[in-house]
C-alpha positions in Angstrom: -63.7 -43.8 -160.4 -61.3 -43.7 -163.6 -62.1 -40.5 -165.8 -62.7 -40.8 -169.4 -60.9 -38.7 -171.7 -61.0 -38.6 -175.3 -58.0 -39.1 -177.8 -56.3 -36.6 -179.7 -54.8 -37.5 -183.2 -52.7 -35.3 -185.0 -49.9 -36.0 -187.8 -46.4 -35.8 -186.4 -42.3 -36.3 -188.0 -41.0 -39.4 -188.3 -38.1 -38.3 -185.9 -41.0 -36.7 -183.0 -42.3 -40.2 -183.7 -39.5 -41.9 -182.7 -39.6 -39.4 -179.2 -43.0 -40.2 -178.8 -42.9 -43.8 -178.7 -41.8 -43.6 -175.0 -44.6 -41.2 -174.3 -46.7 -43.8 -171.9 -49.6 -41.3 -173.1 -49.6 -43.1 -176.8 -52.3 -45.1 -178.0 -50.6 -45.9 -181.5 -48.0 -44.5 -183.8 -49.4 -44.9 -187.7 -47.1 -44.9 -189.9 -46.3 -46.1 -193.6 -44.2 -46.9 -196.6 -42.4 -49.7 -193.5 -43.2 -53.2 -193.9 -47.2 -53.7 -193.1 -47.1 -55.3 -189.3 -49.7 -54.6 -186.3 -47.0 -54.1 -183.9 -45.8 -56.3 -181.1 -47.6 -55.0 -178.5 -44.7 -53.7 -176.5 -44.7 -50.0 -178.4 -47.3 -48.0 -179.8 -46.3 -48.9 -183.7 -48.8 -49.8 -186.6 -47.4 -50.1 -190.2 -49.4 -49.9 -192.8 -47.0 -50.8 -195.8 -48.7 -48.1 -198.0 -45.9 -46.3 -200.2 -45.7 -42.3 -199.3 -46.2 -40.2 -202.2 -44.3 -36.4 -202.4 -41.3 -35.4 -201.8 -42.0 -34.7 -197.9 -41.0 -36.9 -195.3 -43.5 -39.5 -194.8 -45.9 -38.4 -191.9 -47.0 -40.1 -188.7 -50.2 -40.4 -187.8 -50.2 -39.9 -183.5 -53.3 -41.0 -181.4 -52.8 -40.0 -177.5 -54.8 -39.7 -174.1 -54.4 -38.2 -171.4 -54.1 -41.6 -169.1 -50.8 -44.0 -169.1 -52.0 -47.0 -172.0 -51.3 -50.5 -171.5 -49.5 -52.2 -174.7 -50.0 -55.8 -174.9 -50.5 -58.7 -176.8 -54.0 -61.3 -177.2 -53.1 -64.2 -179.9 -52.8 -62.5 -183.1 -53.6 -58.9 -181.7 -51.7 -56.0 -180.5 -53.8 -54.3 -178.0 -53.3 -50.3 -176.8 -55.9 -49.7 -174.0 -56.5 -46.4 -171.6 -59.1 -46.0 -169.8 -62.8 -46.2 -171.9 -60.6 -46.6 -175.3 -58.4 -49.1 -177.0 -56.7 -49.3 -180.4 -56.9 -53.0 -181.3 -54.7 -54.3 -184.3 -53.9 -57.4 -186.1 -52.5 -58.8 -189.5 -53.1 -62.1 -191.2 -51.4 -63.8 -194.0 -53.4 -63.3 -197.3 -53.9 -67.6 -198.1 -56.5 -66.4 -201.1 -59.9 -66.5 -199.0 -60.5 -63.1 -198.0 -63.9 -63.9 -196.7 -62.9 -66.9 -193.8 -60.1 -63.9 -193.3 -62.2 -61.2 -192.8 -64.8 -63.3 -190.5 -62.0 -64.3 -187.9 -60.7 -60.8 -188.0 -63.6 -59.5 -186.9 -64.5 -62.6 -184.5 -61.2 -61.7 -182.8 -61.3 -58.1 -182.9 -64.9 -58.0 -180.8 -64.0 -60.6 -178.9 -61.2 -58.5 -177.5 -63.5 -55.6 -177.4 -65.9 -56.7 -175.4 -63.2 -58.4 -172.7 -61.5 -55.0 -172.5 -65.2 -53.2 -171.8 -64.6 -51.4 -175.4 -67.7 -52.9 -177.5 -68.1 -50.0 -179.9 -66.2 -50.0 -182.6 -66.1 -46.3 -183.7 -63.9 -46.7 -186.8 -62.0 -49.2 -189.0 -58.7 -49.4 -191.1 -58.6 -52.5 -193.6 -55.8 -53.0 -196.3 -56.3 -56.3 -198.3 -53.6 -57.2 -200.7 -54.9 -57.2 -204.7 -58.3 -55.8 -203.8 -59.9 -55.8 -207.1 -58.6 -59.0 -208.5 -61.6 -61.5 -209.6 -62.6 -64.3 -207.3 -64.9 -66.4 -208.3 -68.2 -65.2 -209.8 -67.3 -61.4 -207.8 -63.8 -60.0 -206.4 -61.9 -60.0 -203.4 -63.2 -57.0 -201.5 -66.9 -58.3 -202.1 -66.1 -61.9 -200.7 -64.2 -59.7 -197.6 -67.5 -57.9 -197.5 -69.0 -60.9 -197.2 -67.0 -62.6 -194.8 -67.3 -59.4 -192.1 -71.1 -58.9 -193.0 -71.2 -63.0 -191.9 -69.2 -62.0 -188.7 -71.5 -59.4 -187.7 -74.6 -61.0 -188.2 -73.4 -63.9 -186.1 -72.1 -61.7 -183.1 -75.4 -60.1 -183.4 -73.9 -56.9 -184.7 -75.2 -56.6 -187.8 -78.3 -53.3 -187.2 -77.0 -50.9 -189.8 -77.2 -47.9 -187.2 -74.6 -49.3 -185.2 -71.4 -50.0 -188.1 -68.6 -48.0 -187.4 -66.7 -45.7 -189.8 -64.4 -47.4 -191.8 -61.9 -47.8 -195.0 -60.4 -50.6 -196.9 -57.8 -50.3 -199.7 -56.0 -52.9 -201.6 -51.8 -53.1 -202.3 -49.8 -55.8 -203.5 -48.4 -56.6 -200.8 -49.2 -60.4 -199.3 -51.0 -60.0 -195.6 -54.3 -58.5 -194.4 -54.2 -55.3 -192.0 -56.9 -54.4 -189.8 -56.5 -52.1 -186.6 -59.2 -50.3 -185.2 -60.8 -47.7 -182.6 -63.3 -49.2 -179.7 -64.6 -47.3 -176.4 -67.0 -48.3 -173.8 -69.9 -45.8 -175.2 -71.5 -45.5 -178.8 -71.0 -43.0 -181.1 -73.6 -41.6 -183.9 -74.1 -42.8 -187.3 -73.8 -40.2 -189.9 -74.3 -40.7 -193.5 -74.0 -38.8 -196.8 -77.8 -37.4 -198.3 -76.2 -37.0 -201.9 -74.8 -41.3 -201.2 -77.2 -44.6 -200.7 -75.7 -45.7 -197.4 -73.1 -48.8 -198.6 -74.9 -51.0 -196.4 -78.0 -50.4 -198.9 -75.8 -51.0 -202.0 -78.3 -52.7 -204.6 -76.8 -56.5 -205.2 -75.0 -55.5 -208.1 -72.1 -54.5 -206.0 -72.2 -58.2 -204.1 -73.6 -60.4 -202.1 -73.3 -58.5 -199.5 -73.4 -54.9 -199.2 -70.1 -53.5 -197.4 -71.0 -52.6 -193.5 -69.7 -49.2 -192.5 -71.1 -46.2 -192.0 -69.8 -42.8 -194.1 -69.0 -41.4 -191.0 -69.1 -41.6 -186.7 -69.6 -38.8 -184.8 -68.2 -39.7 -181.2 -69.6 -37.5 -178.2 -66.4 -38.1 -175.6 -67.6 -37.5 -171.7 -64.4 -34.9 -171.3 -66.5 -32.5 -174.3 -64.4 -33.4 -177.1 -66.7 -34.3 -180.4 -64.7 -35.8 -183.2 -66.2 -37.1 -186.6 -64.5 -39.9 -188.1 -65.2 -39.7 -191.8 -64.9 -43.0 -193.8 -62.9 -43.5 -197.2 -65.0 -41.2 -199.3 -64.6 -41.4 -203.3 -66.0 -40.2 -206.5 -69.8 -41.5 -205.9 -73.2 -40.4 -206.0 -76.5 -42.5 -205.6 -74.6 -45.6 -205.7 -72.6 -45.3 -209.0 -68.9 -43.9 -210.1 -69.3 -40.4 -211.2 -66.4 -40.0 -213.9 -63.2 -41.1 -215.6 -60.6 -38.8 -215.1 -58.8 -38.1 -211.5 -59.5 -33.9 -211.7 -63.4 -34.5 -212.0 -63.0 -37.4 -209.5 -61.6 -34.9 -207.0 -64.2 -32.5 -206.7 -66.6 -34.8 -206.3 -65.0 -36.9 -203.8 -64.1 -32.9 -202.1 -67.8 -32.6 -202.4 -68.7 -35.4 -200.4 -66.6 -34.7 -197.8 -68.3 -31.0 -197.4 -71.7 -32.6 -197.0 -70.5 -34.9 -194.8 -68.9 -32.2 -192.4 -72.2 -30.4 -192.9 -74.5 -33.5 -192.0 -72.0 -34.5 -188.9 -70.2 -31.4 -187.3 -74.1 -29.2 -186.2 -73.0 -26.1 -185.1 -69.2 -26.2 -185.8 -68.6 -22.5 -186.3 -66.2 -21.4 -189.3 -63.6 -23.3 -187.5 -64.9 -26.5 -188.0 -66.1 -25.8 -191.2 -65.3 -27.0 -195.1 -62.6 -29.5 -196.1 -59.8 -27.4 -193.6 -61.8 -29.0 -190.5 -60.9 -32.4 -191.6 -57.0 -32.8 -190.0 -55.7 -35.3 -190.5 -56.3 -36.0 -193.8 -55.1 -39.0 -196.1 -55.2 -39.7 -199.5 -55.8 -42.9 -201.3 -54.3 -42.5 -205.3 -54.4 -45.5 -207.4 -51.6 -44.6 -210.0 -48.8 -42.7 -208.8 -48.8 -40.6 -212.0 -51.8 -39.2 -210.7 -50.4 -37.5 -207.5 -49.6 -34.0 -208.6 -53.1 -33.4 -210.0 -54.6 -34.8 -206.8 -52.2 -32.3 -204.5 -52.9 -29.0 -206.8 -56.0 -29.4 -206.5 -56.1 -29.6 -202.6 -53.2 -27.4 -202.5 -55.9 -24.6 -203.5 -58.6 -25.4 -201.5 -56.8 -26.1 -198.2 -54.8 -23.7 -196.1 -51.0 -23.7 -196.7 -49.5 -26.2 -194.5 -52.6 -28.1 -193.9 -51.1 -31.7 -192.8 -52.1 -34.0 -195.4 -50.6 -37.7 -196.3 -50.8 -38.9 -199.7 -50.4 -42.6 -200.2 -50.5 -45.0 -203.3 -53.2 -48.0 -202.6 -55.5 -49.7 -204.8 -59.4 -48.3 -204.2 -62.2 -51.0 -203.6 -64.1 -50.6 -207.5 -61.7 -50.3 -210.4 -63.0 -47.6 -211.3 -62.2 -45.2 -208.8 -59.0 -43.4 -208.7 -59.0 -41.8 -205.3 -60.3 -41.8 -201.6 -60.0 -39.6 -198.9 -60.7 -40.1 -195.2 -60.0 -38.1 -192.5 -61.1 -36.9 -188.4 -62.9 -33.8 -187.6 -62.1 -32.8 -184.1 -63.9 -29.9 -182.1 -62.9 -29.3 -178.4 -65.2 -29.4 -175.3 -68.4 -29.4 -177.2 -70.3 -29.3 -174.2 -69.8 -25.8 -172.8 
């Protein structure tokens, strides 16, 4: 009987990157600010084409296991599989219909899941070029909503208690990314009591609400317990909560404290506040708006805390940050 192990994630240098990426314990290397590409299923790499903003050198985020992964490639996806686990990744070329995209996306991503014995998708990473421009009678991330909503329903995934975490953030670059966490056993839905759950969104915000959950909390059988939070941003009920990027801050920093509270029971001071989420990244909309964002976590986050700050467009025009990140506690169990 193959053991099942969790993953680890942590942020790493570009140059232990590089090492790494002959480590046959990788499941992906993350990085940014490189041409946006879902690797060629030989090597570990995901780009996500997102510029890096600060004067640091543009982190890496690492996912390993403990068991050798397989890298290969199925059609238009890269696949990285261990045992019980699989990072799945692919990239189409934006042809102006983000919904027909975003319905064979996720045709072929659970297509691939369910082949490899992965079904649950624990958590998502979209990036849809010009995410806010007007298509038709509504925009492009509600007609991508609608195309994955469509997807789900059809594969008969579509219960709200089992969509994964998940993100999606626009740039102006010219092809779709999506990559994305699967294992062979669920995790738990956790949302936010001071958010309506997006799938509840009122039709004002589309034709179909988006399908994710705020967060995933993923019992691994080896103890591990790790709480993948979705992009969280500036809003309460269902609405945008204010105009400038300070007051957007703390309230985005305050939904991300009661989503630690409502998904990490028990955590100790360790796994407690906004220093429990690591890694962190953050979504700015305007560049000119990175050194407020970064004071401002600069003083509620211990010094050194790894953090990646990236420019990308959020999904309503009027938000001007996001933040999404992975709570991990060790061997829960004992």
């Amino acid at each position: 009987m193959v053991e099942r192990l969790s993953p680890s994630v942590q942020f790493v240098t570009s140059q232990s990157a590089e090492q790494l990426a002959a480590d046959p314990n990788v499941l992906a290397l993350v990085r940014s600010a490189g041409p946006r590409d879902a690797g060629d299923g030989h090597k570990p790499w995901l780009d996500t084409g997102l510029p890096v903003l600060g004067p640091e050198p543009a982190l890496v985020q690492c996912w390993r296991t403990t068991a050798p992964v397989r890298h290969f490639r199925k059609g238009r996806l890269s696949v990285h599989s261990a045992p019980g686990l699989a990072m799945i990744a692919a990239t189409a070329v934006d042809q102006g219909d983000p919904e027909t995209a975003a319905e064979t996306l996720y045709d072929d991503l659970i297509a691939t899941a369910e082949k490899l014995d992965c079904p649950h998708v624990l958590r998502i990473w979209q990036y849809l070029p010009r995410i806010t421009e007007p298509l038709g009678e509504e925009d492009r991330y509600r007609a991508y909503c609608a195309g994955r909503r469509r997807a789900l329903t059809r594969l008969g995934r579509h219960r709200d208690s089992a969509l994964p975490a998940a993100c999606l953030l626009g740039d102006q670059g010219d092809s779709i990314l999506l990559y994305a966490l699967v294992a062979d056993t669920p995790g738990n839905q956790v949302e936010n009591p001071r958010q309506v759950s997006a799938f509840h969104y009122p039709p004002q915000y589309g034709k179909a609400s988006p399908s994710f959950s705020r967060a995933l909390a993923k019992q691994w059988p080896d103890g591990r317990r790790q709480l993948y939070i979705s992009g969280t941003a500036s809003v309460v009920g269902h609405a945008t909560l204010h105009d400038t990027v300070l007051a957007q801050t703390h309230e985005t920093l305050a939904n991300l404290e009661a989503l630690i509270a409502a998904g990490v029971p028990n955590g100790g001071p360790e796994a407690s506040g906004l220093a429990a989420i690591n890694p962190m990244k953050v979504y700015i909309r305007h560049r000119a708006d990175y050194p407020i964002v970064r004071q401002e976590l600069d003083a509620r986050l211990p010094a050194d805390h790894p953090v990646l700050y990236l420019q990308a467009d959020v999904c309503r025009p009027d938000l001007l940050l996001e933040i999404e990140g992975i709570v991990s506690q060790e061997n829960t169990d004992q």
